[in-house]
N, C-alpha and C positions, 0 to 999 in steps of 0.2 A: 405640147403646143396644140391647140384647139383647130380644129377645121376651119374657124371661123376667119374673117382676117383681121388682121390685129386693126387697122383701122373701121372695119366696120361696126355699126354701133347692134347690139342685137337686140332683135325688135321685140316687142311691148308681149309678153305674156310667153317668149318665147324657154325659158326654161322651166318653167308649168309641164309645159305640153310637153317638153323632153323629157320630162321624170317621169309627169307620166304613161310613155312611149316605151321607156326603160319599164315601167313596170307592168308594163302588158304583155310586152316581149318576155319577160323573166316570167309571168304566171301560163305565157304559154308555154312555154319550154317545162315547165314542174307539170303542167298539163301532157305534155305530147307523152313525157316521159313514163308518166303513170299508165296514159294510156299502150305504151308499150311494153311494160311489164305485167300489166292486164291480159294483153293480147298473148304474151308469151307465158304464162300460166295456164290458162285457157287453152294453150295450146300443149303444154306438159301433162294437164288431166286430161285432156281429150286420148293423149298416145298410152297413157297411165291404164285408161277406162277399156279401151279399146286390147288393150295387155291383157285386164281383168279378166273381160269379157270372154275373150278365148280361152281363158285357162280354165274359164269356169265350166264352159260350155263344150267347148273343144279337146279337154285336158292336153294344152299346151303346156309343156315342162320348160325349165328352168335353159335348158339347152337353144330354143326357140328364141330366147330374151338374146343369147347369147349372137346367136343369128343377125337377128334383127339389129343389134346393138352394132354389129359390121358392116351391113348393110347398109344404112343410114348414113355413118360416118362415109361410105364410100362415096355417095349419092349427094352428099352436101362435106365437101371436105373441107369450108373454109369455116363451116360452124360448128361448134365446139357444145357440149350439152347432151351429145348420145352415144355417152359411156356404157356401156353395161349398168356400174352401180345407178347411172341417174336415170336410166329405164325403171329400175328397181323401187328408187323414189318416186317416179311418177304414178307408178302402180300402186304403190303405199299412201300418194297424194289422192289417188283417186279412190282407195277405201276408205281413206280418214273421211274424205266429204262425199259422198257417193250423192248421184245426182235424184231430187231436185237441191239436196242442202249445198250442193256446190252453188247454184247461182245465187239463192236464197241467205245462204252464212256465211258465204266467202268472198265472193264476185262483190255483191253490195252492199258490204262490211269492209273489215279494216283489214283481212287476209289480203285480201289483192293490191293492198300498197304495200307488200312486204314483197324485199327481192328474193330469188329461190331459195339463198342459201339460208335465210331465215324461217323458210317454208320447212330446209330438209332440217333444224333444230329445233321445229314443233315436233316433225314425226321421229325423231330418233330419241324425245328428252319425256313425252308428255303421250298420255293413253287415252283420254277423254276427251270428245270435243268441246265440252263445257273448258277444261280446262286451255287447252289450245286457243278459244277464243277469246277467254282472260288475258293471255299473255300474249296473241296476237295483236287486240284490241291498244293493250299498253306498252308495245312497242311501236307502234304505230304514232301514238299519242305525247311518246315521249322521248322517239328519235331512236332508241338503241341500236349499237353495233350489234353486230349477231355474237359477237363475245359476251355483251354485256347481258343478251336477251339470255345466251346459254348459262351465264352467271346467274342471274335472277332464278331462273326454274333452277337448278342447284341448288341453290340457298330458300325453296321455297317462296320467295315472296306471295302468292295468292295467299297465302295462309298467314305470315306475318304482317300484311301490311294493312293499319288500322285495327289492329289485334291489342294492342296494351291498355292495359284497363284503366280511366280514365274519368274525370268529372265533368268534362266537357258540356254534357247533357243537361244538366243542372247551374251550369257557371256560365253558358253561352248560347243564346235564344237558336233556334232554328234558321237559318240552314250553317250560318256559322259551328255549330257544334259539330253537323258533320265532316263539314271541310277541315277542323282543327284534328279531327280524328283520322280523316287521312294522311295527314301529316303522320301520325306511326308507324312504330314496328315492333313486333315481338316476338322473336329477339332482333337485335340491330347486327347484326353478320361483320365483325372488321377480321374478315381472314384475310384481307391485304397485309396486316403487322407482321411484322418479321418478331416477334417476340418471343424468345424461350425463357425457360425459367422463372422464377417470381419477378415481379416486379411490382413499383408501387403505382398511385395515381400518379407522380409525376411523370414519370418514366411512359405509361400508356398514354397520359394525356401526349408528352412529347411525340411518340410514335401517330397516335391520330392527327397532329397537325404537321408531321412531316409526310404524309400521304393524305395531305387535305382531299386532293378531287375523289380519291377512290370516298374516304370517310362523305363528304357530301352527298356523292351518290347512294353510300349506304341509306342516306338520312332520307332519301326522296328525291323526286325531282324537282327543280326551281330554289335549292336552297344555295342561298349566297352567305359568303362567309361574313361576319361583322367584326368579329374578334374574338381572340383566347384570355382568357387571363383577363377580361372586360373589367376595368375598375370603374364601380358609379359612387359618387359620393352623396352622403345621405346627413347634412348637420355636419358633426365632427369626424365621423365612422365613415370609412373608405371599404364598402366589399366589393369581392371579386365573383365573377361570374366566371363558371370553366370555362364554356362556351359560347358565344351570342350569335345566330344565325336569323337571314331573314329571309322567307319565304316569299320571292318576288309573283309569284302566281297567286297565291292567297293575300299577296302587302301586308304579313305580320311579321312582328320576331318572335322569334322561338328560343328559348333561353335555355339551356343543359347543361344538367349538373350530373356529374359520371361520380361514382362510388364505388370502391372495388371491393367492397363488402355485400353481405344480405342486407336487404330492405330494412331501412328503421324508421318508423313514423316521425323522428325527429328532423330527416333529410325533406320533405315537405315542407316544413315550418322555413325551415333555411331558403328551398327554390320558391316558396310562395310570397316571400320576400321580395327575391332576386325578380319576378314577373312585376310584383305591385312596382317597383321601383322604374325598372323600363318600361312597364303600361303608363307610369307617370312623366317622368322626364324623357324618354326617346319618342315616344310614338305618336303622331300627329291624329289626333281624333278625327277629324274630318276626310281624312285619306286611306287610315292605316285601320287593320281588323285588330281584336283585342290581342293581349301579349297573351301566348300563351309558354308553358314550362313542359318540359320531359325530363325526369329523372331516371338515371342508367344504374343499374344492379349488377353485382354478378347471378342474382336470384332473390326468393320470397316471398312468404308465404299470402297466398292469394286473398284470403281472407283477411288478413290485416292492411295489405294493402287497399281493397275495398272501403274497411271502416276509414281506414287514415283520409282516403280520398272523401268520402262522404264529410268529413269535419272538416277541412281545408276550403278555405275563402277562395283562391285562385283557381283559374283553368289551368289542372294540370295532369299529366301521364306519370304512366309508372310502367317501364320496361325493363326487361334483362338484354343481354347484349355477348356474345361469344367471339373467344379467338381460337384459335390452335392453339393446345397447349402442347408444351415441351414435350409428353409420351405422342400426343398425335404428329407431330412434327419427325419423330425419331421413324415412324412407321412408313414416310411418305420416299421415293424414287432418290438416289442420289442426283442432284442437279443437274451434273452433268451426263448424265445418263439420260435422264426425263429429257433436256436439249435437244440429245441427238435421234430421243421417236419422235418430239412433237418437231424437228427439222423435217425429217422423214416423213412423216404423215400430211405435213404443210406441201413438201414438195408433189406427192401424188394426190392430195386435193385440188393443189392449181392444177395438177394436168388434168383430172378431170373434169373440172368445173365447166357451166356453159360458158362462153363470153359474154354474154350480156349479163353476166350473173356482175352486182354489187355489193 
């Protein structure tokens, strides 16, 4: 039921101004909040530096943090964040960006919209600030839970993504070329499959679209599903596309064709088809970037994949792609086992986390 009353008539321009009322209120609130976990970083390197500073100077020992770490908590007992261990990351926060690169790399960059618990997954996963600020920068940009940011540095992404080698450069003017190229991966990571033992393309395809969101996310950010099994008809001849996705941040489709064999210059011929047919019939020239194609390997050999790319008419990729296989799978915790440390270890992470942490 509306505030307003039901016989009143609501006056001339009136829900303009409410929307956008509502959305000034909502950009302040994404504002205040940013600027509080600004403030509270700022305030974790300052105790971190200040930690430093005396060990370095002072040869404060390890017993000291310990101290201090009970102290604190006595001194502020309804704020939570001055554990021992998160003394320990603060210290480690303030050598990772030692000052002036704190205000300079971090404060005025994309580190300080990241909440702590994604600060302590840079310093526990990642050695180099160069790299830290890659993967700070694309968590930032691209929303990740601090799971998904700890997935990513896992599986490498700095290094596989826009890595597969590609005609792009030659099939699509600038800056389109590079944009199609971030679109890749090399390799494409689907360790979400539950898969042991041999299996065929049906069976993998099956598995990657019954964990579509994880496989999406492998594939990048912004890609939207369009279909499996996509049948375009072409004259008489009905083919099938494995995969048809479409990259709502770039407005193209992306057409994938998965092989679970080594590369063969003939699977080109087949995907530069599958591209020319959706660049024809689906895609709106006036709105949408050109089609472009990825083909998935289980491997192969670099150099043929090159020439085969260099003689292909269509924009297209050529990646490999990994799961756990049945011996890696045999080597890893029994489930129930893995359970009851990551319950355990979940249980004394909340105890010690700050409150303000998200």
């Amino acid at each position: 039921m509306s505030t307003q009353d039901a016989g009143e008539l609501e006056p001339s321009g009136y829900a303009a101004l409410l929307a956008d009322l509502k959305a000034r209120v909502q950009a302040s609130q994404v504002k205040a909040v940013r600027a509080a976990n600004t403030e509270l970083l700022s305030l974790y390197w300052s105790i971190g530096r200040d930690i430093l500073t005396r060990q370095q100077q002072d040869g404060w020992g390890a017993k000291v943090v310990d101290r201090l770490a009970a102290d604190l908590r006595e001194a502020f007992p309804d704020q939570r964040g001055f554990s021992r261990r998160n003394l320990q990351y603060m210290r480690a926060f303030a050598a990772a960006w030692p000052e002036p690169a704190f205000q300079r790399d971090f404060v005025h960059q994309a580190g300080a919209q990241l909440p702590w618990r994604h600060i302590t997954v840079l310093l526990d996963r990642l050695d180099t600030p160069q790299l830290r600020a890659w993967y700070a920068a694309a968590a930032v940009e691209y929303g990740w839970s601090r799971n998904v940011l700890e997935h990513q540095i896992m599986t490498g992404l700095h290094a596989r993504a826009g890595a597969a080698p590609s005609n792009f450069a030659t099939h699509l003017a600038a800056p389109e070329s590079e944009l199609a190229q971030q679109l890749t991966r090399d390799p494409y990571v689907f360790d979400h499959l539950t898969l042991t033992g041999r299996v065929g393309e049906r069976e993998l395809e099956q598995a990657l679209m019954d964990r579509l969101q994880q496989t999406l996310t492998a594939f990048g950010h912004g890609m939207a599903f369009v279909g499996r099994q996509h049948r375009l008809e072409v004259g008489e001849e009905t083919l099938i596309v494995d995969l048809l996705l479409f990259s709502y941040t770039q407005l193209r489709f992306v057409v994938v064709e998965l092989k679970m064999g080594r590369f063969n210059p003939a699977y080109l011929g087949q995907l530069g088809t599958y591209v020319a047919v959706v660049d024809d019939q689906m895609r709106d020239a006036a709105k949408h970037a050109p089609t472009v194609g990825i083909l998935l390997c289980t491997g192969g050999d670099d150099h043929l994949v090159r020439y085969a790319l260099g003689s292909s008419t269509s924009p297209m990729a050529v990646a490999s792609y990994e799961t756990l296989t049945a011996e890696q799978r045999a080597g890893l915790p029994d489930p129930a086992q893995l359970n009851a440390v990551l319950q355990d270890a979940l249980s004394t992470q909340q105890a010690a986390s700050p409150q303000t942490e998200s």
